[in-house]
C-alpha positions as CSV (number, residue, x, y, z in Angstrom):
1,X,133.3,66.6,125.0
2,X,133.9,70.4,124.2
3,X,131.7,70.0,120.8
4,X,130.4,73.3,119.7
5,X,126.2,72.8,118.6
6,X,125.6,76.7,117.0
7,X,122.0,77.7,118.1
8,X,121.3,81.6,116.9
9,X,123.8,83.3,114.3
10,X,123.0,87.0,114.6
11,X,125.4,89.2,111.7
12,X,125.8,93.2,111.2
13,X,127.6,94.4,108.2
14,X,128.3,97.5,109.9
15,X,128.9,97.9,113.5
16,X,127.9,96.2,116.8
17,X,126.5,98.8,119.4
18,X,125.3,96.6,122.1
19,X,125.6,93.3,123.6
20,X,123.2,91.8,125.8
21,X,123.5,88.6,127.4
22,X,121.4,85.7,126.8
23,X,118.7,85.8,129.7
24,X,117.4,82.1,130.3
25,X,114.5,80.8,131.8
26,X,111.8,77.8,132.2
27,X,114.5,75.9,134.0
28,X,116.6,76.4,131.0
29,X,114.8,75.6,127.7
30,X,114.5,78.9,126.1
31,X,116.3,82.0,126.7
32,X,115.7,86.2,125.7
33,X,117.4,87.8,123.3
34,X,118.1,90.9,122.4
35,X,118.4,91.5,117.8
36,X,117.9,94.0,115.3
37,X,116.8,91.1,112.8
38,X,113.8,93.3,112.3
39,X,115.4,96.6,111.9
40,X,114.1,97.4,115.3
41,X,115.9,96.4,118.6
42,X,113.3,94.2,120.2
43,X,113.6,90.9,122.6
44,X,112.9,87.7,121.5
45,X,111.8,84.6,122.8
46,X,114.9,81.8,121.4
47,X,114.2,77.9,122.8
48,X,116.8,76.4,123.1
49,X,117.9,74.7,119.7
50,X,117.4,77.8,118.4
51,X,114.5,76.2,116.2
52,X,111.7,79.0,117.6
53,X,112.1,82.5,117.8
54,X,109.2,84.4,118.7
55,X,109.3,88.5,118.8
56,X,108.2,89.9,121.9
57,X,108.0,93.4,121.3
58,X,106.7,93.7,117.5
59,X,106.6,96.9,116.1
60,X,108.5,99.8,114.1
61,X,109.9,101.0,117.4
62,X,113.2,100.2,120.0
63,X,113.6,98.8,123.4
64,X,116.2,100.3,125.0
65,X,116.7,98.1,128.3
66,X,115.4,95.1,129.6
67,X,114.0,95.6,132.9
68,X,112.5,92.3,134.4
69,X,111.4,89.1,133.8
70,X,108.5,87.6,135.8
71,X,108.4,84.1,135.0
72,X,105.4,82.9,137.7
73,X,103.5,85.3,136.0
74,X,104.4,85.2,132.2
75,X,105.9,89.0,132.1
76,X,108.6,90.7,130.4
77,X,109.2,94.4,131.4
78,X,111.3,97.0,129.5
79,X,111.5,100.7,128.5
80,X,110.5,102.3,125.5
81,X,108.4,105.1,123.7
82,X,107.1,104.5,120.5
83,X,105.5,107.8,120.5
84,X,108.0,109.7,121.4
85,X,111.7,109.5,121.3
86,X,112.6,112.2,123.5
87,X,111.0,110.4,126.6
88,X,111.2,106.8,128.2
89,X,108.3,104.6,129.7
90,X,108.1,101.4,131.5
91,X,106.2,98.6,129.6
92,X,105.0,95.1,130.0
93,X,104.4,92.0,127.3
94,X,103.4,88.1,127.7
95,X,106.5,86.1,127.8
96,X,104.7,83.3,125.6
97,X,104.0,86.5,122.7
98,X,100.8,86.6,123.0
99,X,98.5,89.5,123.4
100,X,99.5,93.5,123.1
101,X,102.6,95.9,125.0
102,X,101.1,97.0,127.9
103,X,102.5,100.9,129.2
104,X,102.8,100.2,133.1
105,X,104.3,103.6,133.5
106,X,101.0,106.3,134.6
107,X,100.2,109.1,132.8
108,X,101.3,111.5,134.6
109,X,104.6,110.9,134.3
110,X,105.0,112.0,131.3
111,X,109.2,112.8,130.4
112,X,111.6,110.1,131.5
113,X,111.3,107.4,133.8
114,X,114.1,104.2,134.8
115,X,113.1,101.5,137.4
116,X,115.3,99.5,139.7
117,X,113.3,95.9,139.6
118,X,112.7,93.2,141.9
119,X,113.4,90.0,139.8
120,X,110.0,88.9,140.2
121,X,108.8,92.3,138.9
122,X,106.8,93.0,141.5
123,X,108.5,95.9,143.3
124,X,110.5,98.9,142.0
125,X,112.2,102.3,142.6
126,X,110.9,104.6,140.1
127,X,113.1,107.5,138.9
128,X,110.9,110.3,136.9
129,X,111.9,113.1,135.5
130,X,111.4,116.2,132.4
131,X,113.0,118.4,131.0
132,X,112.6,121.5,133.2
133,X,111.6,118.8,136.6
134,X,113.8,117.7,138.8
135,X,114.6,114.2,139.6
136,X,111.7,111.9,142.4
137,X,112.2,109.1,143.5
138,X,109.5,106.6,144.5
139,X,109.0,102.6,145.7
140,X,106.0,101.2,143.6
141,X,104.4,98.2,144.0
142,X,103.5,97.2,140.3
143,X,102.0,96.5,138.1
144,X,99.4,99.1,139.2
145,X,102.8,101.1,140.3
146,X,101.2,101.9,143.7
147,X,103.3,104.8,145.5
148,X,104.6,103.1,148.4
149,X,107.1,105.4,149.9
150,X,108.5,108.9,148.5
151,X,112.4,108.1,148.5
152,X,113.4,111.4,146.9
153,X,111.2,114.6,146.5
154,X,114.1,117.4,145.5
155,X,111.6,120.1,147.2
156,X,114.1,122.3,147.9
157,X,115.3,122.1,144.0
158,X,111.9,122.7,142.9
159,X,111.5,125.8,145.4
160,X,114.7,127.2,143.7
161,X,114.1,126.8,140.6
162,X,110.5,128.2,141.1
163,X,111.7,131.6,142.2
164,X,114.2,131.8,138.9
165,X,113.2,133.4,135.9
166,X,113.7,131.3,133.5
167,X,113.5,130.4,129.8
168,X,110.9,128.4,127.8
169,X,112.1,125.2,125.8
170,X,110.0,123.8,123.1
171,X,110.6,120.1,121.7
172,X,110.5,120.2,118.0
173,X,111.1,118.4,114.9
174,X,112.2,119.7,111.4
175,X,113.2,117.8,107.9
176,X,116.8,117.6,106.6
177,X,117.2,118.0,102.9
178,X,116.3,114.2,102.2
179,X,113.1,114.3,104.2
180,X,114.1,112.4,107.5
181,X,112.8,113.9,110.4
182,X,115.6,115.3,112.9
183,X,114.6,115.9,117.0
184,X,115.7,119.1,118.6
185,X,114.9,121.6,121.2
186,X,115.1,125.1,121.7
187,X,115.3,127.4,124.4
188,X,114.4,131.1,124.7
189,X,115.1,133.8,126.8
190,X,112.9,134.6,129.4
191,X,112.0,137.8,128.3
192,X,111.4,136.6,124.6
193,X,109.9,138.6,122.0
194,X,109.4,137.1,118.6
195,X,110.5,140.7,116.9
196,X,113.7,141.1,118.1
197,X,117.1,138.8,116.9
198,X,119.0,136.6,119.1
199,X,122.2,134.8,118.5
200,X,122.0,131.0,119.0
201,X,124.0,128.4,120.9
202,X,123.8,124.6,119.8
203,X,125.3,122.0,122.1
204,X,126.4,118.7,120.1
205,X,127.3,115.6,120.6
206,X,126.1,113.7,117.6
207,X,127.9,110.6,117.6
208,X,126.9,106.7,118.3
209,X,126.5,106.6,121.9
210,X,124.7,109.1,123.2
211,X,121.3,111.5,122.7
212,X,121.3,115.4,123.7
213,X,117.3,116.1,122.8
214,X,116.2,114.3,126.0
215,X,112.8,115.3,128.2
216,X,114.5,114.0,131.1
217,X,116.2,117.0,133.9
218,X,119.9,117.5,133.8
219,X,121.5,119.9,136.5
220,X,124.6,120.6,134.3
221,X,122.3,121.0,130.8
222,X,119.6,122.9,132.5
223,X,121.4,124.9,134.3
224,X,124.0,126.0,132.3
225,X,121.1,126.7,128.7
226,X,119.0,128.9,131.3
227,X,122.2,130.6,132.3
228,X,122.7,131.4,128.8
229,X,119.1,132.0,128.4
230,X,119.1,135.2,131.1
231,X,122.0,136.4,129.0
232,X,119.5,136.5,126.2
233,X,121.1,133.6,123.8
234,X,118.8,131.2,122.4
235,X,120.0,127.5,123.3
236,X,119.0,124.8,120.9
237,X,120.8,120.9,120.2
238,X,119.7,118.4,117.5
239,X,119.8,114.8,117.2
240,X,121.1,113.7,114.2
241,X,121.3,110.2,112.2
242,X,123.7,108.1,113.7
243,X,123.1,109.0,117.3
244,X,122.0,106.8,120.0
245,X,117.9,107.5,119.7
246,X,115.6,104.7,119.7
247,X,114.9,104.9,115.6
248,X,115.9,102.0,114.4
249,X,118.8,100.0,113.2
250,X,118.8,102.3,110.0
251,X,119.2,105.7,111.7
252,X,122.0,104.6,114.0
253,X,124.0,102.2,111.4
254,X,123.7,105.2,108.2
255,X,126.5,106.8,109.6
256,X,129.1,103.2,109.0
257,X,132.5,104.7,107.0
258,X,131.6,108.4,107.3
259,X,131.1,109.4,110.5
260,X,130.8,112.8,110.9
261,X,129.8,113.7,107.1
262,X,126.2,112.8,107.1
263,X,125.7,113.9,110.6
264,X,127.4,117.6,110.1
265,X,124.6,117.8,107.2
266,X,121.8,117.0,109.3
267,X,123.3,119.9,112.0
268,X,123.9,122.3,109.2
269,X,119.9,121.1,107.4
270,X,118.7,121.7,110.7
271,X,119.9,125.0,111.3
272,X,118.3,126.4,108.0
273,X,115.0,125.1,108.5
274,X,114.8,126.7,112.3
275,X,115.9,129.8,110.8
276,X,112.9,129.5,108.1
277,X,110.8,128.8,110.4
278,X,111.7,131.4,113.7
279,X,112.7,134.5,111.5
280,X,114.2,135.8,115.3
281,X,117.1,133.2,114.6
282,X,120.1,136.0,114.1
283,X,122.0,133.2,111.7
284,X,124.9,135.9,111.6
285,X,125.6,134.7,115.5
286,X,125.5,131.0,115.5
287,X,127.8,128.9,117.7
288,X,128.2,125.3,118.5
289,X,129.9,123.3,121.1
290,X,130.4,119.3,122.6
291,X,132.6,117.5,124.0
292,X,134.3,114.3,123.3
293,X,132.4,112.8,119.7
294,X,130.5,116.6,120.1
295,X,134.0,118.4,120.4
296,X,134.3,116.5,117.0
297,X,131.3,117.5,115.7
298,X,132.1,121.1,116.4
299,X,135.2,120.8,114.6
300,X,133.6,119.0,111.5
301,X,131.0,122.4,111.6
């Protein structure tokens, strides 16, 4: 007949930064959702009148991909890491809501991990990587992600880089001038000494869509900080409010109407309370660069 029957309203007074299509399953009756209703991106369980919504993923912390849903076996897989935003994991909940998150993702692969899924959740090519290790590739059998096959081990790479002398990057967080807690690494030359002065390099981006402070390898990043590195700069970037990091709807919607004024505060907060804390921070030789939102964020510095 073409009449409309509204099942889920879902409203944001600032601005939409996803969209995730409905995902549907048990032959129809309820579908998965993705919302911020919480303040946290989660997935929820929606029937299909819209009269039950159950959260799958409770807690103060986001999802940032669905992965797979295994319906003949009551599973729901996505990424996350409520411990730590830098890095991603692989994790598993009951479809009906009950019980706890289970992290499917081992332990020793600790940095940044993505999957290709079977749709039945049972297979997988795993993708891990850190900050300083190159790319592998593996097929798993999960959900005891059983290494199958070795797809991709970038030996070479690792050879390379393990005849290099290169620079030491330490994760860290400091405290803008309102108390929220701002992500950031830093990298130091390899022949370092804490009495000397270096000049500084920050590389921004800083805008809705994206995160720089990632423990995940990137040839172009990498390569190009310990290049700077030998030359004896230190390299450092800093996430700041607004940016794409899995803090909640509050962080990434506080920028709405001033883009670029809150977040060129949190660069400049962040720059005085690394040169508090590292004295070896030359803040007479500070320079900054991005490109496309970070080329903006440069000139808003």
């Amino acid at each position: 007949t073409g009449d409309l029957n509204t099942v889920l309203i879902e409203q944001e007074e600032t601005f939409l930064d996803f969209y995730n299509d409905a995902k549907y399953i048990d032959d129809g009756k309820s579908f998965i959702w993705h919302s911020e209703r919480s303040g946290w991106r989660h997935l929820y369980r929606v029937s299909r009148d819209g009269k039950s919504v159950v959260n799958l993923t409770p807690g103060d912390f986001d999802i940032t991909h669905l992965e797979a849903i295994d319906e003949q076996n009551g599973w729901i897989y996505y990424i996350a890491s409520p411990e730590n935003v830098t890095q991603r994991y692989l994790f598993r909940s009951k479809l009906d809501g009950s019980g706890n998150m289970e992290r499917v993702t081992p332990e020793q692969y600790s940095g940044s991990n993505s999957y290709q899924m079977s749709q039945d959740g049972q297979w997988a090519i795993h993708t891990h990587s850190a900050w300083d290790k190159p790319a592998q590739k593996r097929l798993v059998h999960l959900p005891k992600h059983e290494t199958k096959h070795m797809l991709m081990d970038n030996k070479s790479l690792f050879k390379k880089l393990e005849n290099e002398t290169l620079g030491k990057t330490e994760f860290f967080k400091v405290k803008a001038r309102d108390g929220v807690v701002l992500d950031g690494y830093i990298m130091r030359p390899p022949n370092f000494t804490a009495d000397k002065k270096y000049p500084i390099v920050f590389y921004v981006y800083g805008e809705a869509v994206g995160q720089t402070v990632n423990d995940r390898f990137s040839s172009r990043s990498y390569m190009w900080a310990q290049m700077m590195a030998q030359k004896g700069y230190l390299v450092a970037s800093i996430d700041n409010r607004g940016t794409a990091v899995p803090k909640g709807r509050a962080w990434r919607k506080s920028i709405y109407g001033a883009v670029g004024v809150l977040s060129s505060r949190d660069q400049y907060d962040a720059l005085q309370a690394m040169a508090k804390r590292w004295s070896y921070i030359d803040t007479d030789k500070v320079g900054i660069w991005g490109h496309s939102g970070g080329g903006s964020m440069t000139l808003n510095m």
